[in-house]
C-alpha atoms as a printed R data frame, in Angstrom:
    type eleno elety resid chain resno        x       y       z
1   ATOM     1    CA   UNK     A     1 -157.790 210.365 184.506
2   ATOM     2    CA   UNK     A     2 -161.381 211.106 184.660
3   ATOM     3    CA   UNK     A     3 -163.410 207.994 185.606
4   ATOM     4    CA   UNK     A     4 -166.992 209.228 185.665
5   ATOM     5    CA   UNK     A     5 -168.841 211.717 183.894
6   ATOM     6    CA   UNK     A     6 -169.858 215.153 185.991
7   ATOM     7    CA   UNK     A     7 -173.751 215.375 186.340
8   ATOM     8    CA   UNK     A     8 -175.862 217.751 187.558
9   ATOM     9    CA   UNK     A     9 -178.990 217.132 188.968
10  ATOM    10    CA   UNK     A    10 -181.321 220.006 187.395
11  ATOM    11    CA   UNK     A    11 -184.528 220.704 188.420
12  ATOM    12    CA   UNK     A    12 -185.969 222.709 185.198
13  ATOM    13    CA   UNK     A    13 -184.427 223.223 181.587
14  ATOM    14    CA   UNK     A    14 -182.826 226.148 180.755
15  ATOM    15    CA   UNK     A    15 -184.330 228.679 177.786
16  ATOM    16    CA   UNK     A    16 -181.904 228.546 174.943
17  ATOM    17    CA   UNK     A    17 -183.415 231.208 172.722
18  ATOM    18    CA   UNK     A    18 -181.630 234.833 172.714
19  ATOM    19    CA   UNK     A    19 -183.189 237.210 174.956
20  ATOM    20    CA   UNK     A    20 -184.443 240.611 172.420
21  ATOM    21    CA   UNK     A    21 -181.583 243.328 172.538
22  ATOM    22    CA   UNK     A    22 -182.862 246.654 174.395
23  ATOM    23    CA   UNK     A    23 -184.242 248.913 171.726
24  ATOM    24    CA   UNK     A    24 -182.146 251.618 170.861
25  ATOM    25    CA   UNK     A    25 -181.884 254.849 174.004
26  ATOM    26    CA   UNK     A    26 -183.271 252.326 176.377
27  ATOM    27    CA   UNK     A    27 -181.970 252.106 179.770
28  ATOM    28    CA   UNK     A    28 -180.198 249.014 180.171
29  ATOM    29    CA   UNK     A    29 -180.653 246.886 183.203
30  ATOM    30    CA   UNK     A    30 -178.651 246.394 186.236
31  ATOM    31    CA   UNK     A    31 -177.550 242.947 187.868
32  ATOM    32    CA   UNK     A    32 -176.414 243.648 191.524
33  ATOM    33    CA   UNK     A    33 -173.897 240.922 192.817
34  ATOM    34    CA   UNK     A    34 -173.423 240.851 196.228
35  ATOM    35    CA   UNK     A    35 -170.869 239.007 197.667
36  ATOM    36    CA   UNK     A    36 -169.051 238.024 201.037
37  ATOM    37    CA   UNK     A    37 -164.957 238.551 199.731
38  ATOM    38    CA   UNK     A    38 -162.987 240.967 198.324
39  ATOM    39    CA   UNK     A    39 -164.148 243.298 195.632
40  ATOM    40    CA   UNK     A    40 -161.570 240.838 193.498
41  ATOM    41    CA   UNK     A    41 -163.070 237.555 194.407
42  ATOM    42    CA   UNK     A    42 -166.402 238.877 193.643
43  ATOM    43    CA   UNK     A    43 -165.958 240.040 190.052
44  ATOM    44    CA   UNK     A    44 -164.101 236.836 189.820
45  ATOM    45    CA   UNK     A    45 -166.595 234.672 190.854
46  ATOM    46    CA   UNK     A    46 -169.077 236.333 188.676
47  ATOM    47    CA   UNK     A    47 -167.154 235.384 185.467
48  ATOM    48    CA   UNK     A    48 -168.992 232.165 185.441
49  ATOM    49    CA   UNK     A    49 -171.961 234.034 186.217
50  ATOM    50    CA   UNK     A    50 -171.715 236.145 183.125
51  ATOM    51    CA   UNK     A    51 -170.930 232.797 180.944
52  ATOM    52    CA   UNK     A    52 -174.509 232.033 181.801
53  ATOM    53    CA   UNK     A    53 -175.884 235.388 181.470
54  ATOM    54    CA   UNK     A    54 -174.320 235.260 177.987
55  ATOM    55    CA   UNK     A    55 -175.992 231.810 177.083
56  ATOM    56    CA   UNK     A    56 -179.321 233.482 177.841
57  ATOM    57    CA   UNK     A    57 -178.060 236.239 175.238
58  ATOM    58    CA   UNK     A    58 -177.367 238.971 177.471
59  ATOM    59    CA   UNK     A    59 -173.555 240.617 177.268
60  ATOM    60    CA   UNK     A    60 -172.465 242.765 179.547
61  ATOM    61    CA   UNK     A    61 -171.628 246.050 178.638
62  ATOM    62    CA   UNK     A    62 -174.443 246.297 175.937
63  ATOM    63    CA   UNK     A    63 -177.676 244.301 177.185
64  ATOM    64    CA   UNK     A    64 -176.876 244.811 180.911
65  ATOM    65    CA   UNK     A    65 -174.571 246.610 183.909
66  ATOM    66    CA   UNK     A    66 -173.057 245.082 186.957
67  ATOM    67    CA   UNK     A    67 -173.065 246.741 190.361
68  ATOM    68    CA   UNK     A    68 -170.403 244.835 192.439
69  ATOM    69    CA   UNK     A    69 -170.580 244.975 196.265
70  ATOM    70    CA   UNK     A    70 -168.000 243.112 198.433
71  ATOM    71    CA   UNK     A    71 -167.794 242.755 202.237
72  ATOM    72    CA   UNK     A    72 -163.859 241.962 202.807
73  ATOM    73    CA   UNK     A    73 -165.279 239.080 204.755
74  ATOM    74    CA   UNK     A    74 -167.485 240.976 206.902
75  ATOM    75    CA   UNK     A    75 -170.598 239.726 207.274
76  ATOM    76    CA   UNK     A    76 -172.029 242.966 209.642
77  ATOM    77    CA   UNK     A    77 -171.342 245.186 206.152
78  ATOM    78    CA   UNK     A    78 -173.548 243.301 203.719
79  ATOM    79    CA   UNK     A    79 -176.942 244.392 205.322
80  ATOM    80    CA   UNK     A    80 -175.614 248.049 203.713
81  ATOM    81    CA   UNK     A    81 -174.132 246.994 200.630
82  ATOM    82    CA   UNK     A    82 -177.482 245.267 200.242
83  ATOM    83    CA   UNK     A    83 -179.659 248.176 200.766
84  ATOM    84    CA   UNK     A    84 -176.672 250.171 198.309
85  ATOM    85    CA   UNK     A    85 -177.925 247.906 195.484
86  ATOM    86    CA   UNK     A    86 -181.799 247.980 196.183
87  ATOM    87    CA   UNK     A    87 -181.037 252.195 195.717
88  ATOM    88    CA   UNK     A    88 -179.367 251.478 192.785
89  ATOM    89    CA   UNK     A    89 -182.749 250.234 191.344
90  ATOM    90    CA   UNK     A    90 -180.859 246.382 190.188
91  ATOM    91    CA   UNK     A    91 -182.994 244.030 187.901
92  ATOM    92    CA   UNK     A    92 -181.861 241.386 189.679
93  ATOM    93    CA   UNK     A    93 -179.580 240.550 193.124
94  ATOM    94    CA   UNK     A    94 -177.028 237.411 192.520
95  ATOM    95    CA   UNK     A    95 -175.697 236.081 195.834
96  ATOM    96    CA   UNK     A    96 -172.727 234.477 195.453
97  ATOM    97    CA   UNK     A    97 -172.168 233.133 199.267
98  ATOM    98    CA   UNK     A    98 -174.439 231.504 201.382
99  ATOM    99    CA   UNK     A    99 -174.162 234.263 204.278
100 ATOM   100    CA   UNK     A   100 -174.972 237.186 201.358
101 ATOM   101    CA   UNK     A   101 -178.683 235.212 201.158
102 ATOM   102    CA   UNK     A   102 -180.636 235.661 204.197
103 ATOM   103    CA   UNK     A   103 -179.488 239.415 203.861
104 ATOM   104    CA   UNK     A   104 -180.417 239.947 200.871
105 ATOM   105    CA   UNK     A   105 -183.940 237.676 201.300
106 ATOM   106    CA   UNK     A   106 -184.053 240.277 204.668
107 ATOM   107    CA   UNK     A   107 -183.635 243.540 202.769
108 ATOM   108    CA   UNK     A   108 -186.167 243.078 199.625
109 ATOM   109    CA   UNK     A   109 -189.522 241.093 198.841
110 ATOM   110    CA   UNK     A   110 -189.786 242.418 195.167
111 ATOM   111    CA   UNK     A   111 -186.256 242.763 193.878
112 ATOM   112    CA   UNK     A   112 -186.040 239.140 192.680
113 ATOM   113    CA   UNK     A   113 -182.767 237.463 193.670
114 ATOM   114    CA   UNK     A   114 -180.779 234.431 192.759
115 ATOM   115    CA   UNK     A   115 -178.795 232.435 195.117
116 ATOM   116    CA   UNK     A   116 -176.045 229.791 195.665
117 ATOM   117    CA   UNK     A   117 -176.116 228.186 198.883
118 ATOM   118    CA   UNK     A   118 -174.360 224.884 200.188
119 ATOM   119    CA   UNK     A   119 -177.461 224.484 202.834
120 ATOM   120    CA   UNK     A   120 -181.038 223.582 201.969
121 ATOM   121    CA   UNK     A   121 -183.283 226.183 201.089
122 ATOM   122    CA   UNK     A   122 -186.372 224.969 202.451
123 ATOM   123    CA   UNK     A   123 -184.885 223.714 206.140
124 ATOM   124    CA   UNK     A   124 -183.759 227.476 206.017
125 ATOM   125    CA   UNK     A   125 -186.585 229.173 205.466
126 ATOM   126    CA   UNK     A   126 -185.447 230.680 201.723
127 ATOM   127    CA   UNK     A   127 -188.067 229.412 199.390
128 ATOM   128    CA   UNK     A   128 -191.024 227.234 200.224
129 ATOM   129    CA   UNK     A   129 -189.913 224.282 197.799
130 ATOM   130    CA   UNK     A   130 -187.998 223.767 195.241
131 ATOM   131    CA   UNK     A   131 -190.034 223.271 192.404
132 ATOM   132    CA   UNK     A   132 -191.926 226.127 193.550
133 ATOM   133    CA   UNK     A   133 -190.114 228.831 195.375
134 ATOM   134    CA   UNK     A   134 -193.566 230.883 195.954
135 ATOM   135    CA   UNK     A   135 -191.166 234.217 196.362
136 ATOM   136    CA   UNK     A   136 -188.795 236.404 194.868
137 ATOM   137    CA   UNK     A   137 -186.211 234.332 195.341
138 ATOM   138    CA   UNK     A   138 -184.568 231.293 192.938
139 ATOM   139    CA   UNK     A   139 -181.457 229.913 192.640
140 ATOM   140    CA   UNK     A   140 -178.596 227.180 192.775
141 ATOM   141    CA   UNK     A   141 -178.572 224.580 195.590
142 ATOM   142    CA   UNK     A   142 -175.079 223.039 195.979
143 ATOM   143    CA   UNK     A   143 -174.310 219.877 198.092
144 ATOM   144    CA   UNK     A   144 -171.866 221.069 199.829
145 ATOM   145    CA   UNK     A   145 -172.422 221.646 203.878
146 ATOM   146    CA   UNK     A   146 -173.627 218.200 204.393
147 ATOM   147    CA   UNK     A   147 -170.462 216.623 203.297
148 ATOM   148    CA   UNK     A   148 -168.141 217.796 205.894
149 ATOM   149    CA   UNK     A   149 -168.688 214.319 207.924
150 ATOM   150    CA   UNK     A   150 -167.949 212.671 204.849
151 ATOM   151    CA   UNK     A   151 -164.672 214.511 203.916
152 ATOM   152    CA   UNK     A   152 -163.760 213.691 207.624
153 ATOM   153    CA   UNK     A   153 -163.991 210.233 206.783
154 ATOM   154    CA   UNK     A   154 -161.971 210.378 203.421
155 ATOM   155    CA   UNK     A   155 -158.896 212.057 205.156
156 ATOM   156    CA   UNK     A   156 -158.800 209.477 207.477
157 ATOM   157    CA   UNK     A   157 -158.702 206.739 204.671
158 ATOM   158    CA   UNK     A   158 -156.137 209.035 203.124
159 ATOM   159    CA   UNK     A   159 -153.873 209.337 206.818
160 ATOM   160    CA   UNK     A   160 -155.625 205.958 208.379
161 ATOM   161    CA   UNK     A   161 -152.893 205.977 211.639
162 ATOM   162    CA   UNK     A   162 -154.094 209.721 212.375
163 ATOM   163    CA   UNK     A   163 -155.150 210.073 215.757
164 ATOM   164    CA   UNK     A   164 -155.867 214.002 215.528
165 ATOM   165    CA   UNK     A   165 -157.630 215.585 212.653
166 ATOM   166    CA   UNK     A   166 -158.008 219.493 212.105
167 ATOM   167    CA   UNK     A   167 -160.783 221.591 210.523
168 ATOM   168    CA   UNK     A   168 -160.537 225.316 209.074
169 ATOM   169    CA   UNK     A   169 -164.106 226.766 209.621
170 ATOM   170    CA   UNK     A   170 -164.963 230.430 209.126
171 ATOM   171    CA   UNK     A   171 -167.755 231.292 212.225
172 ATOM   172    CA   UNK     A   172 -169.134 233.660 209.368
173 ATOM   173    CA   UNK     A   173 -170.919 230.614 207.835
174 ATOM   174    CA   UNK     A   174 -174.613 229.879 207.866
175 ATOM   175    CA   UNK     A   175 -175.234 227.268 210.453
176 ATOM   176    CA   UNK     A   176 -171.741 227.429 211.934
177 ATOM   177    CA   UNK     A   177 -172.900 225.493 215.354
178 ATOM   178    CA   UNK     A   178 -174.138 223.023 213.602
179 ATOM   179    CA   UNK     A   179 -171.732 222.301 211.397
180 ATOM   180    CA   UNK     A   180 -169.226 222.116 214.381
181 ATOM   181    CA   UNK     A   181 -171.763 219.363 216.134
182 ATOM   182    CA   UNK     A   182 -172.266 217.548 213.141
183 ATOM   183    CA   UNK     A   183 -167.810 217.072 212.696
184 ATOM   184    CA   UNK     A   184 -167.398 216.742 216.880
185 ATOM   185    CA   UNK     A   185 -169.784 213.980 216.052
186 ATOM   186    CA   UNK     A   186 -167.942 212.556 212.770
187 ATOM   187    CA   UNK     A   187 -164.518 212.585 214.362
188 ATOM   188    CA   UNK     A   188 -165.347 210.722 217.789
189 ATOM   189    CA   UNK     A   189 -167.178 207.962 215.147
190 ATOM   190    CA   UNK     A   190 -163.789 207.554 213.696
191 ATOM   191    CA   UNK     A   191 -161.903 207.522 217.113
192 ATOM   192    CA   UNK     A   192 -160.111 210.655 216.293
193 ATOM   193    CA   UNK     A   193 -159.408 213.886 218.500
194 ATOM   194    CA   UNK     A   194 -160.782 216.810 216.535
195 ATOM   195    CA   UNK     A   195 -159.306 220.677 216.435
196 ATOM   196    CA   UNK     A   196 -162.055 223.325 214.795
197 ATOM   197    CA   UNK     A   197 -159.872 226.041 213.797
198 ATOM   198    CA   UNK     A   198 -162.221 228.779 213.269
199 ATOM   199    CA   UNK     A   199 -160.518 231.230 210.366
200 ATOM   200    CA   UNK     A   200 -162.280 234.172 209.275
201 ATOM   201    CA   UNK     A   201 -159.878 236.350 207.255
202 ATOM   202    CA   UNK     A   202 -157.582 235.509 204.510
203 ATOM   203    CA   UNK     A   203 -154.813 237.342 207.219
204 ATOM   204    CA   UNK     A   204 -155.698 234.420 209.637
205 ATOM   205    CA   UNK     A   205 -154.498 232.169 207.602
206 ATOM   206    CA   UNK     A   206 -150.854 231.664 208.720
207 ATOM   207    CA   UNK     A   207 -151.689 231.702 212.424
208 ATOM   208    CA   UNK     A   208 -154.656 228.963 211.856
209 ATOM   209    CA   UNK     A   209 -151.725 226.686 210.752
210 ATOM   210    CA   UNK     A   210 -149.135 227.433 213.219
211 ATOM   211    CA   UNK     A   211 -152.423 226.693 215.512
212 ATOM   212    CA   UNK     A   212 -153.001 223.196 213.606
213 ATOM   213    CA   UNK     A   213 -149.145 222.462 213.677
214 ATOM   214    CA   UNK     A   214 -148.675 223.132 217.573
215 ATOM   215    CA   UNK     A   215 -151.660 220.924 218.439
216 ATOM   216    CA   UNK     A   216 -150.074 217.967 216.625
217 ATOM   217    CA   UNK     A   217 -152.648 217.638 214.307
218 ATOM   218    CA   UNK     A   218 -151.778 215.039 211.238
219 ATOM   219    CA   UNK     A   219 -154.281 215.918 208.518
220 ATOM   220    CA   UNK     A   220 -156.276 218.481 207.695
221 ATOM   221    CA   UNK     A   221 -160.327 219.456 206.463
222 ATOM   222    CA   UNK     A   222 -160.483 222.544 204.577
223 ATOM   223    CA   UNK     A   223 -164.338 224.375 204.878
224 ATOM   224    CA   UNK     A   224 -165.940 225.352 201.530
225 ATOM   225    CA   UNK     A   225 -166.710 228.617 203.385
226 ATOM   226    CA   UNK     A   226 -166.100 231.780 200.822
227 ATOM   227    CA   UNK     A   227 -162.724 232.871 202.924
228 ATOM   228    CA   UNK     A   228 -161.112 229.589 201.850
229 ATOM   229    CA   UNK     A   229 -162.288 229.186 198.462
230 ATOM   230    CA   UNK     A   230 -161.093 232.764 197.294
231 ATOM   231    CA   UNK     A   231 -158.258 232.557 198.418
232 ATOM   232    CA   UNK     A   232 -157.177 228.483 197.871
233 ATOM   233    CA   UNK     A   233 -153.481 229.211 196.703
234 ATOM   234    CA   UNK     A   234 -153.134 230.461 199.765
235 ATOM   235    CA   UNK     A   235 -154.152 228.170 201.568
236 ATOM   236    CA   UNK     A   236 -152.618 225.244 199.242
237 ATOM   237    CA   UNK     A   237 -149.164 226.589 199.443
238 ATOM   238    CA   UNK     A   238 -149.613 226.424 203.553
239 ATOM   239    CA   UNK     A   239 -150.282 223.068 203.792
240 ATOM   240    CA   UNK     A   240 -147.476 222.233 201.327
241 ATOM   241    CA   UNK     A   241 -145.093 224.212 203.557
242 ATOM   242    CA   UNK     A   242 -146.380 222.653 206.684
243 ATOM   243    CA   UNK     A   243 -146.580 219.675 204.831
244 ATOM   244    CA   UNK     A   244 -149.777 217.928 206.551
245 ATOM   245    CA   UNK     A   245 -152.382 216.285 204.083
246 ATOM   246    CA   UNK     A   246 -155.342 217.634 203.340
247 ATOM   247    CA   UNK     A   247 -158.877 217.748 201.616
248 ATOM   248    CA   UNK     A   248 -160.771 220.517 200.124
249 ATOM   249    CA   UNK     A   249 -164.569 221.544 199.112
250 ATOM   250    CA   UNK     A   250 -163.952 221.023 195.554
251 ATOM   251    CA   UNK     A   251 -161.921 220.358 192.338
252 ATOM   252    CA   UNK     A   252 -160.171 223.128 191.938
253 ATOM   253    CA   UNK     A   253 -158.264 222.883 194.774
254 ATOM   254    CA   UNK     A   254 -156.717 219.494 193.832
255 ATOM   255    CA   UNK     A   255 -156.534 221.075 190.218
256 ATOM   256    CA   UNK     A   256 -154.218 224.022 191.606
257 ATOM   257    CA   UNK     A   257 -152.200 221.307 193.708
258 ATOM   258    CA   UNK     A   258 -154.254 220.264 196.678
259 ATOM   259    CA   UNK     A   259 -153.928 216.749 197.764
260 ATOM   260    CA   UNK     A   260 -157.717 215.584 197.672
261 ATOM   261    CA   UNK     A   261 -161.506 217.212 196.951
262 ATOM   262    CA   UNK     A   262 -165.026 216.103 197.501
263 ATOM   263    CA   UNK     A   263 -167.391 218.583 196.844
264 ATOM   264    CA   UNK     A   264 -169.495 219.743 193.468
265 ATOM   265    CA   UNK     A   265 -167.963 221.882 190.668
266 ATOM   266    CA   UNK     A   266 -168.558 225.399 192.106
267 ATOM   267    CA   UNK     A   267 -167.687 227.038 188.736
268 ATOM   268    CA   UNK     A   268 -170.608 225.201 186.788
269 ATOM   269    CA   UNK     A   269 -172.773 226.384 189.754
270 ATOM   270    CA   UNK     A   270 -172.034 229.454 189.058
271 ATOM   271    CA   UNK     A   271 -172.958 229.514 185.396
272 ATOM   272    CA   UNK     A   272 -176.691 228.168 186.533
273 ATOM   273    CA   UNK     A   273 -177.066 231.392 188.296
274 ATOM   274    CA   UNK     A   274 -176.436 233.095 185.466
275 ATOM   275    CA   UNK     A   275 -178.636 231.363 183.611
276 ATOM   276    CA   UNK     A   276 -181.015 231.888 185.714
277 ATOM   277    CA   UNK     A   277 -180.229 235.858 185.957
278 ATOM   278    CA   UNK     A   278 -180.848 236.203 181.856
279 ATOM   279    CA   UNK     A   279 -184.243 233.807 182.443
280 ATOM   280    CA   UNK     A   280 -185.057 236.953 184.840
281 ATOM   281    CA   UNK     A   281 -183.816 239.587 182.939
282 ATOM   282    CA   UNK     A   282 -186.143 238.090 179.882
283 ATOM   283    CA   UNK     A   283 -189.265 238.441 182.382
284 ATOM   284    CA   UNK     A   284 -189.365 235.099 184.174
285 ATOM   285    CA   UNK     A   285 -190.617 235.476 187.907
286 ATOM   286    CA   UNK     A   286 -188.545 234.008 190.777
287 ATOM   287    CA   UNK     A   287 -191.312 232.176 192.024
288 ATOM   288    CA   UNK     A   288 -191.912 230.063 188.664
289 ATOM   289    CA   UNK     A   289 -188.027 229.039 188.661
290 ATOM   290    CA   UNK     A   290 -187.621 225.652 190.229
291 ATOM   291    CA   UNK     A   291 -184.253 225.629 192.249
292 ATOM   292    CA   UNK     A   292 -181.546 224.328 190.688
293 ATOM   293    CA   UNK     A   293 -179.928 221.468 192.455
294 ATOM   294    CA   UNK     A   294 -176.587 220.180 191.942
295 ATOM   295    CA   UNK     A   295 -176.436 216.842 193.259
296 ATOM   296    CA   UNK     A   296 -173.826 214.988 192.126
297 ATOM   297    CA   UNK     A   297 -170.308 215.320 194.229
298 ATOM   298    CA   UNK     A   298 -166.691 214.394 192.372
299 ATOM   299    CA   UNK     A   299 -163.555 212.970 194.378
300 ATOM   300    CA   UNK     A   300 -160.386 213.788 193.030
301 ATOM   301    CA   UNK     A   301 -157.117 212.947 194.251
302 ATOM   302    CA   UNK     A   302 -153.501 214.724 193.227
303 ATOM   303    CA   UNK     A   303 -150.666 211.755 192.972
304 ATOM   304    CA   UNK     A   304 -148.215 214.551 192.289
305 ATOM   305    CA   UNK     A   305 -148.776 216.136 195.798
306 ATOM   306    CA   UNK     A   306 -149.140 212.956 197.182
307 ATOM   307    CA   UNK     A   307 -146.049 211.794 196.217
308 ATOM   308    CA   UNK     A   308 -144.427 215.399 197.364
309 ATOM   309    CA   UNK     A   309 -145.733 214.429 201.163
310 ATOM   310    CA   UNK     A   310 -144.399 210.400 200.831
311 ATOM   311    CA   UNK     A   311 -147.865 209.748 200.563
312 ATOM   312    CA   UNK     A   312 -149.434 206.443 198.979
313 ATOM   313    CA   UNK     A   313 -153.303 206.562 198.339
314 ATOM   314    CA   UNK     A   314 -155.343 203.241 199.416
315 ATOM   315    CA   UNK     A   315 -156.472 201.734 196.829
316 ATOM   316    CA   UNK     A   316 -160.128 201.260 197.789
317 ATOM   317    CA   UNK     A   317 -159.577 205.263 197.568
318 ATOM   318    CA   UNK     A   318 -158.097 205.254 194.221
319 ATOM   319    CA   UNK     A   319 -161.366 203.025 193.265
320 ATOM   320    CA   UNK     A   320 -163.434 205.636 193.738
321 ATOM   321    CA   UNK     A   321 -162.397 208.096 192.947
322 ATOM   322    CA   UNK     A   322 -163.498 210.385 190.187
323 ATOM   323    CA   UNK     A   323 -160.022 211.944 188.518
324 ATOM   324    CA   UNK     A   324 -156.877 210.993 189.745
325 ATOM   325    CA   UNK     A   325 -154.504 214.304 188.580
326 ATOM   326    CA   UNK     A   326 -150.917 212.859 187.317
């Protein structure tokens, strides 16, 4: 049951007019979407791109082409698949992880390119403010990376006589030292031991459990790295089958059967950059396109898979949370 309304925080208003089709014999142009997964995950992903493309009037196949490019998760190929799209001559360069930004921001200063990232744009040197990027750069700004300490905090409401928490982290993600200092410091606040399972590949996935199971750990933080998020069945049938509780980046996870989330709605996030891509494609510049922020975070809790694991949620929890899935 849905509680609150989902909000987004929005720093400009989209254009709602169609863009003009391409006059007839004209070349159409090319979005490049560059992306840290598989080649799968990536033209999954961009489905909600190409909903927003499509509210800008722009449909694939007859106002524009997409050039996929897709790491496998690793980061040392994207610098190439970068440069692959910049020979391809692309309108436009979507990012759809936060490691496939400084890349691409690396690789081109006139190309422009639109971005998700779960870490602030300005702290990391990506755009020179939000309502003015000043670059060739725009994009969606997702609060995401900040809220690991938080999520910490919620598990241990959800488990409260856990002595030893675990984390999946995947080293590929911006900042990754940082985020590790900023949960070390979260989890000795609580007066918990804390295990940062660093998981890079989708085939890592089993092991990083076994890992989490052997060290006694009681609950479990899931990263809203790229590895995890592609791949969340995955990862939700392991902690069923290990049975430990844990939390997750965002809704879809409890949606597909996760116990808890607390993050933003990546799929609407997606759609802004698309949005953004047909206010490009329509002759916008980068630098005029305030960065999109999306600010407001949703909690939701799965009583199904709570019940599965014996579980009861505290109802200061249940309070405040969001959606409660039945």
């Amino acid at each position: 049951m849905r509680r609150r309304e989902f909000c987004l925080g929005l720093s400009a208003a989209l254009a709602t007019s169609a863009a003009p089709a391409p006059t007839q014999g004209a070349k159409r142009p090319v979005v490049g979407c560059l992306g840290l997964g598989s080649l799968k995950d990536v033209r999954t992903n961009f489905g909600g791109v190409r909903r927003g493309l499509a509210e800008t009037g722009f449909v694939e196949g007859s106002d524009y082409e997409v050039e996929y490019r897709a790491a496998d998760y690793q980061p040392a190929a994207l610098r190439g698949l970068a440069t692959e799209l910049i020979v391809r001559d692309v309108a436009v360069i979507v990012t759809l992880a936060s490691p496939a930004l400084p890349v691409a921001q690396a690789a081109t200063k006139s190309i422009p390119i639109v971005f998700l990232t779960g870490f602030d744009p300005i702290a990391n040197g990506f755009v020179e403010g939000l309502n003015r990027p000043g670059s060739n750069l725009t994009g969606v700004f997702i609060l995401t990376a900040p809220l690991g300490p938080k999520r910490l905090e919620i598990l241990r409401e959800l488990v409260p006589a856990a002595q030893s928490l675990a984390v999946l982290l995947s080293a590929s993600s911006l900042r990754f030292a940082n985020l590790k200092e900023d949960l070390n410091a979260a989890a000795k606040s609580l007066g918990v031991q804390l295990l940062i399972q660093e998981t890079d590949l989708p085939g890592e996935f089993e092991a990083a459990f076994e890992a989490v199971g052997r060290a006694g750990c009681e609950a479990l933080m899931v990263g809203g790295d790229a590895v995890f998020t592609n791949n969340r069945a995955a990862v939700i049938e392991l902690a069923a089958r290990h049975r430990i509780p844990a939390i997750y980046a965002e809704r879809d996870y409890a949606a597909a059967g996760g116990l808890a989330s607390y993050g933003p709605n990546y799929g609407e996030a997606y759609r802004l950059l698309g949005t953004y891509a047909g206010r490009i494609l329509s002759g916008d510049k980068p630098a005029d396109l305030p960065v999109q922020q999306v600010t407001k975070v949703e909690l939701v809790l799965n009583a199904r898979t709570a019940r599965d694991l014996n579980m009861t949620f505290p109802l200061a929890l249940l309070a405040r949370a969001d959606e409660v899935i039945e």
